[in-house]
C-alpha positions as CSV (number, residue, x, y, z in Angstrom):
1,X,-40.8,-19.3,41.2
2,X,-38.2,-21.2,39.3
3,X,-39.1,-20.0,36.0
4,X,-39.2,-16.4,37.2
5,X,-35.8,-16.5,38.7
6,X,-34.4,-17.7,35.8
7,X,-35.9,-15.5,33.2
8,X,-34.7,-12.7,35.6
9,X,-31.2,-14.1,35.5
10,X,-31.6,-13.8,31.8
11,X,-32.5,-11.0,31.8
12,X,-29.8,-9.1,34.4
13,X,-27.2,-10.7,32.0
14,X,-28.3,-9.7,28.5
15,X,-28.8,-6.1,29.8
16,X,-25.3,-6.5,31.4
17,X,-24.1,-7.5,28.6
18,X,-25.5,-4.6,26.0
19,X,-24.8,-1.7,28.8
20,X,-20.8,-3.1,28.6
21,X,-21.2,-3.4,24.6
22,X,-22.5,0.3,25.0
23,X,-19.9,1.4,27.0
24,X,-16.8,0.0,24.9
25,X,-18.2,1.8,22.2
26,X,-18.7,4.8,24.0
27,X,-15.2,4.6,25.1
28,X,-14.4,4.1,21.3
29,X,-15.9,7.4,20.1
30,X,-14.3,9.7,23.0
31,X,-10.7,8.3,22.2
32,X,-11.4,10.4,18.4
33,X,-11.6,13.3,20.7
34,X,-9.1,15.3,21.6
35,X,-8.1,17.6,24.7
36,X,-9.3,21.0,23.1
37,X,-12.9,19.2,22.5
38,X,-12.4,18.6,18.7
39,X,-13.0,15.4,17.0
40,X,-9.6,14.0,15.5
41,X,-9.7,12.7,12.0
42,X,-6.2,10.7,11.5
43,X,-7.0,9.3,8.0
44,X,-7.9,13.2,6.5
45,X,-4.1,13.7,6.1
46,X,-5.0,11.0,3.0
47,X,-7.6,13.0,1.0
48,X,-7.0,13.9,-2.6
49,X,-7.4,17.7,-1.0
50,X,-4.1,17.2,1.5
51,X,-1.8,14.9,-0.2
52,X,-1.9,17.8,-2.9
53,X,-0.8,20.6,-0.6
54,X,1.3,17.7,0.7
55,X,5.3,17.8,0.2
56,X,5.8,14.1,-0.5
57,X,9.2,12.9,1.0
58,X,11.4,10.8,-1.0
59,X,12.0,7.6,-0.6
60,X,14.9,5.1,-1.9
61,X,14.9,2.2,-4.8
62,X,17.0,0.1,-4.2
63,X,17.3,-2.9,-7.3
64,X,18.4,-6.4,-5.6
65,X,18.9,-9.6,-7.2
66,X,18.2,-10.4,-10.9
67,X,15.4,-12.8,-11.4
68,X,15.5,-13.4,-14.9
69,X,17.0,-12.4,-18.1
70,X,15.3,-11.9,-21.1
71,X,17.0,-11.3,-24.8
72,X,16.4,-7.6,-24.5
73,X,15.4,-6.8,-21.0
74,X,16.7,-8.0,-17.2
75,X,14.1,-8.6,-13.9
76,X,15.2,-8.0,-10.8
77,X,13.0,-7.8,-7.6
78,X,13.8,-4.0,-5.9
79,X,13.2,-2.8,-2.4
80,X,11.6,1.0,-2.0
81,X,12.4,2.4,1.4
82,X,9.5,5.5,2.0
83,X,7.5,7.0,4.9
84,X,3.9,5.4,4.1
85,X,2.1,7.1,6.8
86,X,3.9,11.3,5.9
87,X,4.9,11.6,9.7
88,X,8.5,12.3,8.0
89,X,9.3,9.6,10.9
90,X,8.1,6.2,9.9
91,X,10.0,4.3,6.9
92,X,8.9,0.8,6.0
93,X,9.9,-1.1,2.8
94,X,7.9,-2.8,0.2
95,X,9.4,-5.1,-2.2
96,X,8.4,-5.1,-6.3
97,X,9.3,-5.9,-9.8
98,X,12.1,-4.2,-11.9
99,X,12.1,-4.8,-15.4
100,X,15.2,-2.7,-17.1
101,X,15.7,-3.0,-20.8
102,X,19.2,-3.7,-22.5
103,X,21.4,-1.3,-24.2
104,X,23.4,1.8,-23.3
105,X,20.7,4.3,-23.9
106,X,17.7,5.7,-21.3
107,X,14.7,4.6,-21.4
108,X,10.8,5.8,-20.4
109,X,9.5,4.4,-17.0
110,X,5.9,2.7,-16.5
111,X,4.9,2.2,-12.9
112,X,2.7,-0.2,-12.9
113,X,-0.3,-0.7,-10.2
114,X,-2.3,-3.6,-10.2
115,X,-5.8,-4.3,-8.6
116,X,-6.8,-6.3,-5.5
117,X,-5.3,-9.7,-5.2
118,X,-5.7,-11.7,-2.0
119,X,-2.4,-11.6,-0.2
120,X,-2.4,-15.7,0.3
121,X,-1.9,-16.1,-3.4
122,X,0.2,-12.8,-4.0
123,X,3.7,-13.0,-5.2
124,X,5.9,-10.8,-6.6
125,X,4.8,-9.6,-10.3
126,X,0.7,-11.2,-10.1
127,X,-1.1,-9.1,-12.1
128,X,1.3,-6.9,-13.6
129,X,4.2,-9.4,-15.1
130,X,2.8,-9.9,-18.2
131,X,1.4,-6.1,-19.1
132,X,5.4,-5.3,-17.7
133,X,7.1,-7.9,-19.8
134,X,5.5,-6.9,-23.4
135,X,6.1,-3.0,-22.2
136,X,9.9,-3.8,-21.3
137,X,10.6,-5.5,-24.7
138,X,9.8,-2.4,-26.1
139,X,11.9,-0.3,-24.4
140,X,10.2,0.8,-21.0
141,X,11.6,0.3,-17.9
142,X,8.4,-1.2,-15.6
143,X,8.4,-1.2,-12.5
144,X,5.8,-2.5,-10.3
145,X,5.4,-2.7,-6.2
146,X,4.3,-5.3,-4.3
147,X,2.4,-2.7,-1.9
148,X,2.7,-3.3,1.8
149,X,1.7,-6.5,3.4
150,X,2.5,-8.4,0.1
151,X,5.5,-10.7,-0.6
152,X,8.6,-9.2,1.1
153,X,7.2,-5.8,2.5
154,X,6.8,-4.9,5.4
155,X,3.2,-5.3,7.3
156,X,0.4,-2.8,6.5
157,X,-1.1,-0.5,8.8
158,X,-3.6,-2.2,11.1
159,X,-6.2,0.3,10.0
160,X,-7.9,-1.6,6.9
161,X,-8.9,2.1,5.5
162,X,-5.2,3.6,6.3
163,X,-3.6,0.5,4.4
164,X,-5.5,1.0,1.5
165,X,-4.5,4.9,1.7
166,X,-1.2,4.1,1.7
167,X,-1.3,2.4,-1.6
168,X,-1.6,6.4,-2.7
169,X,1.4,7.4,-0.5
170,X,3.5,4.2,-2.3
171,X,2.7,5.4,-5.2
172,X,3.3,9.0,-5.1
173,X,6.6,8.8,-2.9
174,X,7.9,6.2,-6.0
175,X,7.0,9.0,-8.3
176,X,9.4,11.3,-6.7
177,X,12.1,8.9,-6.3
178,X,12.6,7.3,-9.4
179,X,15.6,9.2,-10.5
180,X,17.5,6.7,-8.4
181,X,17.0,3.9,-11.7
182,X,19.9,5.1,-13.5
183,X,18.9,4.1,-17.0
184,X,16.0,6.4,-16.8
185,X,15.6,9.0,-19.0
186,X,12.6,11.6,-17.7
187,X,9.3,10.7,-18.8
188,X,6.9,8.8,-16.3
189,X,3.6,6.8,-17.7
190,X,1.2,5.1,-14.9
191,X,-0.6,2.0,-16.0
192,X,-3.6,1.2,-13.5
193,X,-5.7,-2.2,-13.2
194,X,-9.2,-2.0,-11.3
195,X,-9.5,-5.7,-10.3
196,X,-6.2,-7.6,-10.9
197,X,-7.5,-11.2,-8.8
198,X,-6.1,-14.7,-10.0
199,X,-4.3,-12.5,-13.4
């Protein structure tokens, strides 16, 4: 009698516990549904389809302290205020590399965007420095973010997917705002690194 009690114990609890598994999750999927009945899709404002219908705001560079001089180029780290998530509401700030050539003339900007690096190890300039530093000492201004939820920027969105969006949103918000570096003098190159880990 013993041993059919406590299998039937078991039992009661493991059902328990899948019919409250299944019920969080069905909780889950009717909070993607709105009140007119239609499934909400919050991350669709990233596709490559919307952000080009999308008016990109502006955001603001703003270049901080120097970090090092070179003989014919200055680092300094920047801070680029934007609106990561396009709700023309949100700004957050994400920190980066600056390298500006010397001289009175303008120079040709490179933004550079580096591959995955796990954010333990991260610090300002991993796994663009080097490309930047040989680029700047021949007259490019580099300049390379740190992306949020690296170094000094603010936190990403807790969303993994969203964060990872947002990297596009950085990116094409700096585009748009880069008439801010004064030494600039019109033309924009992107250099892009797949996997940038431990460089």
């Amino acid at each position: 009698m013993r041993n059919v009690l406590f299998i039937a114990s078991i039992a009661f609890l493991f059902i328990s516990v899948l019919y409250f598994l299944n019920k969080n999750k069905s909780d889950k999927k009717v909070d993607l549904i709105n009140k007119s009945g239609e499934i909400e899709r919050p991350l669709e404002r990233y596709s490559i389809e919307n952000l080009a219908k999308t008016n990109i705001p502006e955001g603001k560079i703003i270049i901080k302290e120097k970090i090092e001089e070179k003989e014919t180029f200055d680092s300094y780290i920047f801070e680029f205020q934007f609106n990561p998530n396009l709700d023309q509401k949100t700004i957050k700030k994400t920190s980066g590399l600056i390298n500006i050539p010397k001289g009175k003339s303008t120079f040709p900007l490179v933004i550079m965007i580096r591959g995955y690096v796990d954010p333990k190890i991260y610090k300002t300039g991993t796994g663009s420095k080097n490309m930047s530093y040989f680029l700047a000492e021949k007259g490019f201004i580099t300049i390379a973010p740190d992306f949020l939820g690296y170094a000094d920027s603010d936190r990403e969105a807790e969303n993994i997917f969203e964060s990872r969006f947002q990297t596009y949103t950085t990116i094409l918000s700096l585009i748009k705002s880069v008439e801010d570096i004064e030494k600039w003098e019109g033309k924009i190159f992107l250099s892009g690194d797949i996997q940038t880990e431990g460089r």
